[in-house]
C-alpha positions in Angstrom: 123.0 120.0 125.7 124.8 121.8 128.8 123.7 125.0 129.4 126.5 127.7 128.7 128.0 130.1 131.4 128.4 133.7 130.6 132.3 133.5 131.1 133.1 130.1 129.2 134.3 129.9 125.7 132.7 127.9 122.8 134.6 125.2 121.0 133.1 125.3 117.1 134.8 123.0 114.4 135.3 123.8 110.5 134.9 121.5 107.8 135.5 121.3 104.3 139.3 122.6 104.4 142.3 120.7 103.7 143.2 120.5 107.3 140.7 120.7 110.2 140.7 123.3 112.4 139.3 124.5 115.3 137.7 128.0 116.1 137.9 129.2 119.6 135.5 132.0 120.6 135.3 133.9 124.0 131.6 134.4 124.7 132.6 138.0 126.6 135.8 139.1 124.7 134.1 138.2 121.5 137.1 137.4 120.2 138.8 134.2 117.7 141.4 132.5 117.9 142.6 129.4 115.2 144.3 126.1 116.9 145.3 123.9 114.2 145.1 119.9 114.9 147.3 117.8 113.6 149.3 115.0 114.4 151.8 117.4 116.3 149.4 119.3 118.2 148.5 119.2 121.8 145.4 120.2 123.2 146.6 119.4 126.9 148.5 116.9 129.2 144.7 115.0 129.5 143.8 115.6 125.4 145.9 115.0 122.7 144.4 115.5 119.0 146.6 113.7 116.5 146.0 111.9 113.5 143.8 109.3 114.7 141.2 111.7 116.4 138.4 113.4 114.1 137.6 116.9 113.9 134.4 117.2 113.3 131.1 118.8 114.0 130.3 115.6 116.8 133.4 115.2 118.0 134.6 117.6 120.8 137.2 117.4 122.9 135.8 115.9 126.4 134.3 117.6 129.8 138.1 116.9 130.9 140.5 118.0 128.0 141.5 121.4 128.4 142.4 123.0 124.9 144.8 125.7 125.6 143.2 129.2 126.0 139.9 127.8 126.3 140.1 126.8 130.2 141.7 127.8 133.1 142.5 125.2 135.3 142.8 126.6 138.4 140.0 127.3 141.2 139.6 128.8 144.8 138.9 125.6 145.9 141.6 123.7 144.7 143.6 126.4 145.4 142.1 125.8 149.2 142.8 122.3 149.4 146.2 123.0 148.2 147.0 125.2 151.1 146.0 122.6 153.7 148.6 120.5 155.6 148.4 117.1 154.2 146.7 114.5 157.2 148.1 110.6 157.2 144.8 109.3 158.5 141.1 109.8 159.2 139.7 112.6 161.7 136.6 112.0 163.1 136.9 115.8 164.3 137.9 117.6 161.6 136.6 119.6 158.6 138.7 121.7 156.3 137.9 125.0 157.9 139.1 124.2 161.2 142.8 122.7 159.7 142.8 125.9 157.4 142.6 127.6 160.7 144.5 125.5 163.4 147.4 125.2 160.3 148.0 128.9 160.5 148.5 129.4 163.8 151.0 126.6 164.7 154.5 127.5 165.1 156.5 127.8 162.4 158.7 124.4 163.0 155.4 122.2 162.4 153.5 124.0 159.7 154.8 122.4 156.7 155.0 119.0 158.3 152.1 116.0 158.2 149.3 115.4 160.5 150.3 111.8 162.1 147.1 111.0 164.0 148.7 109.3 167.1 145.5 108.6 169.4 141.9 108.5 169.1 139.1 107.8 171.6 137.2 106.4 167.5 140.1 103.7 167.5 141.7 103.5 171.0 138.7 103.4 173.4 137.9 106.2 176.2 141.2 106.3 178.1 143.6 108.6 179.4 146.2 105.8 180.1 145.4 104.7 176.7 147.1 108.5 175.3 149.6 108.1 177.5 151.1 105.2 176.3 149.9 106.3 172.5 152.3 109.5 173.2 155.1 108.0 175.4 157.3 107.4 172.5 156.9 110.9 171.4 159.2 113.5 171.5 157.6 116.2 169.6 154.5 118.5 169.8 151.4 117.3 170.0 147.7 119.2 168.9 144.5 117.7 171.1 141.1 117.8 169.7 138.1 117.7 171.6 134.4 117.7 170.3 131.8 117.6 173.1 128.2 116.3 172.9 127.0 119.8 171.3 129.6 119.5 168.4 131.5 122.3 169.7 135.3 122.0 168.4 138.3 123.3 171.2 141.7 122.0 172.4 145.1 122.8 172.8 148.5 123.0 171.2 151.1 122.0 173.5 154.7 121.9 173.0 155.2 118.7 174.6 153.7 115.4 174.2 151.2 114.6 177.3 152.5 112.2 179.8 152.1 111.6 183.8 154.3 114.4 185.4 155.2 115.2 189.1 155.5 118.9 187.7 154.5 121.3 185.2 156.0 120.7 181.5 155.8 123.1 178.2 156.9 125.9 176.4 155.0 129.7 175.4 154.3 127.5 172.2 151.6 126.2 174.1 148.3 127.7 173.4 144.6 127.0 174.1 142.1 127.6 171.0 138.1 127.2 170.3 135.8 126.9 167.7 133.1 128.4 169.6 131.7 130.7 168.5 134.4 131.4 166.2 138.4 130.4 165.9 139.8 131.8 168.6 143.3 131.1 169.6 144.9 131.9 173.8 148.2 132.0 174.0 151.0 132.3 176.7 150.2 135.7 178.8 153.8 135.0 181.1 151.8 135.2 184.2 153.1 131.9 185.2 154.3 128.6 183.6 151.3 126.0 184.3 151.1 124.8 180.7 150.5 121.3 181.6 150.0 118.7 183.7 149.9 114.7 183.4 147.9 112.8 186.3 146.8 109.1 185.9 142.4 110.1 186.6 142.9 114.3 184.6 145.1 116.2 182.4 145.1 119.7 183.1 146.6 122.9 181.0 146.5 126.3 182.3 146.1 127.2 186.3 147.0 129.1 188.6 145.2 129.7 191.8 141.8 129.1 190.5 140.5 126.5 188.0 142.1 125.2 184.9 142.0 126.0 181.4 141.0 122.7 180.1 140.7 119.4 182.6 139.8 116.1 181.3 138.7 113.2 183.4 140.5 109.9 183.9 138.2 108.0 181.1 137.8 111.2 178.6 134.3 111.4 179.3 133.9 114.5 180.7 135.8 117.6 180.9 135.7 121.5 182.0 137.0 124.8 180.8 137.2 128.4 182.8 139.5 131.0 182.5 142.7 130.8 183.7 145.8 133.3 184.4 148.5 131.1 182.0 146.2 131.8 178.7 143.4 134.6 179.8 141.2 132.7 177.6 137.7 132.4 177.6 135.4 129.1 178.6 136.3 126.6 175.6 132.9 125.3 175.1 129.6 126.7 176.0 129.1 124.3 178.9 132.3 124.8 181.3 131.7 121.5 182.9 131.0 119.3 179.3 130.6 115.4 178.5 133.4 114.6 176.0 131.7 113.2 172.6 135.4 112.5 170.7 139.1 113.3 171.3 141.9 113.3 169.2 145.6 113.6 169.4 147.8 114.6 166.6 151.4 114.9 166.2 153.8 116.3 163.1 156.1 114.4 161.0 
């Protein structure tokens, strides 16, 4: 027999009446309440208690059924998992906390759209060409996730897919972000407009005069973060010059 929580009611069935019925009682309200099954009644969308079913001391409606006042079916958890933008495919990156997180701080236009999951280094290999061409068809924004070789979570947002540039390219959309030590998200200052850059051996984001935000090599093995005058943001990672252990790219439908 399961052991019984302090807030969940007890289902207890009556015999020896011309109709069976059922008596509901709240453990902390105390109180009773009489559902009547019949052919017509309904315990729930999952039970249904008609004529064929028996009412009696060993039968009970099931660990799923949900007889009207007795349950409620809601949670914090689903509740959670309702909130979260709906992925098409696999990350190898992700947990729910950090799309709880990233999903709240995208722009408006994309936060209600799906998670298409256009390149991974999992399926695609360890190539910077290889995003390229994943994103060349791509005109929307695009989110890139990176997880080095000490699990630490970071990327960037950027309002344009990448792609090899002779010039700078983005919007103030753009933003820089961490999981280290916490979520942390950089946005635009409007100190200058170095959002990003496309070269066939790095990608860049951030600059100007000094080093880049986030740099990544030409075969996504390694990588480096410092603080920039485009975001103000702090180091990404713990180690500014870091070995790349995954990277995704994610665009919205």
């Amino acid at each position: 027999m399961r052991p019984i929580l302090e807030n969940i009611q007890i289902l207890y069935v009556s015999n020896g009446c011309e109709e069976p019925y059922v008596e509901i009682i709240t453990v902390r309200k105390s109180e009773c309440s009489r559902s009547v099954c019949s052919s017509q009644s309904v315990c729930s969308s999952r039970s249904v208690c008609s004529s064929r079913s028996v009412c009696s001391s060993r039968s009970v409606c099931s660990s799923r059924s949900v007889c009207s006042s007795w349950s409620v079916c809601t949670s914090e958890d689903e509740e959670a998992e309702d909130t979260l933008p709906a992925l098409n495919q696999k990350s190898y990156i992700l947990q729910d906390h950090h799309i709880e997180s990233l999903a709240s701080r995208l722009p408006p236009r994309v936060q209600c759209n799906v998670w298409d999951l256009v390149y991974s280094t999992a399926e695609h290999g360890t190539s910077l060409r290889t995003l390229y061409r994943k994103t060349a068809a791509i005109d929307r924004p695009v989110l890139l996730l990176i997880k080095d070789m000490h699990n630490q979570v970071f990327g960037a947002f950027s309002s344009d897919p990448f792609r090899v540039s002779d010039s700078c390219y983005g919007t103030g959309e753009t933003f820089l972000f961490t999981f280290d030590p916490e979520f942390k998200t950089f946005c635009w200052t409007g100190e200058n407009s170095y959002f990003v850059r496309g070269f066939l051996d790095s990608l860049q984001m951030g600059g100007g005069g000094g080093p880049f935000g986030l740099w990544l090599d030409a075969d996504l093995c390694r990588g480096s973060t410092f603080s920039c005058s485009t975001f103000r943001n702090q180091p990404l990672s713990p180690q500014q010059d870091f070995r790349i252990q995954a990277v995704e790219v994610w665009t919205f439908l």
